[in-house]
N, C-alpha and C positions, 0 to 999 in steps of 0.2 A: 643382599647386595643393594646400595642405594646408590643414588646419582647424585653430588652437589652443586648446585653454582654458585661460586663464590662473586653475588653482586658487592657493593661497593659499599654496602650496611650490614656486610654480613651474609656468610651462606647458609643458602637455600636449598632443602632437598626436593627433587623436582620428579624424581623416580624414584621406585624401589620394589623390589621384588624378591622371590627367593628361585634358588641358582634351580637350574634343571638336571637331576641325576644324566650319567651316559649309562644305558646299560651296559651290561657286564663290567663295568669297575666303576665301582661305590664311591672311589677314592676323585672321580673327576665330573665335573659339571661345563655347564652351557649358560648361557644370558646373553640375550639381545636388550636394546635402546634406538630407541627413534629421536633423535633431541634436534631442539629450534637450532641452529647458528645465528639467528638473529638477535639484538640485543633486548634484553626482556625489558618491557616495563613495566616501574617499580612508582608508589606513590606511599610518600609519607604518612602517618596516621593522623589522620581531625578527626574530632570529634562532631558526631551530627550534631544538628543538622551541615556540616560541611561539605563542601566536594571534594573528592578525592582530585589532585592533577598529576596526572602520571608522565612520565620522562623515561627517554631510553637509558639505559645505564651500559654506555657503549663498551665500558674496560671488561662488560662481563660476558660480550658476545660472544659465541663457539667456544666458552671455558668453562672444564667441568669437573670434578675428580671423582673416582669412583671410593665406596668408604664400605670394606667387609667384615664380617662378623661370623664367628662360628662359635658354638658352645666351649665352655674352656681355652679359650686363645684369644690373644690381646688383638683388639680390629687392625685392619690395615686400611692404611688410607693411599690411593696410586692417583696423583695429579696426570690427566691426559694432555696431549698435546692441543690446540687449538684445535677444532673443528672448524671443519670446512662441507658444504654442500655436496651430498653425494658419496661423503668420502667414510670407509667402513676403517675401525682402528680397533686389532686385537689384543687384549690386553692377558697377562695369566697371573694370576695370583696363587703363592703356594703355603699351607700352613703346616707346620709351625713355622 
């Protein structure tokens, strides 16, 4: 399971992990995320000696989608709703 945030050059995966079995059925999993809601800062690539100047990239705040993967089955990808402080958002993904 990964985390993306789609800043505004392109998404970034910012998490990723693999899902946590439930016992007794094989068939279902768990995964938590802790993620920023504030807008990330992002700086363009110079070459040194240069300095990097970074900038918030505000269209990318609290937005994130989740991207899954299982052996034999085409990924899916679930755009979340906007993040907000505080706020827990469950999502359930089912394959095939």
């Amino acid at each position: 399971m990964r985390v993306l945030q789609p800043l505004t050059t392109g998404p970034i995966e910012v998490a990723g992990r693999f899902v946590d079995g439930i016992v007794g059925d094989p068939t279902l999993g768990r995964y938590t995320y802790s993620l920023p809601v504030n807008a990330p800062l992002v700086a363009p690539y110079v070459a040194a000696p240069g300095a990097l100047v970074f900038a918030a990239d505000a269209a990318a705040a609290g937005k994130y989608s989740l991207n899954a993967s299982l052996t034999g089955f085409t990924e899916k990808t679930i755009a979340l709703s906007t993040l907000a402080a505080g706020v827990t958002v469950q999502t359930n993904l089912t394959f095939p």
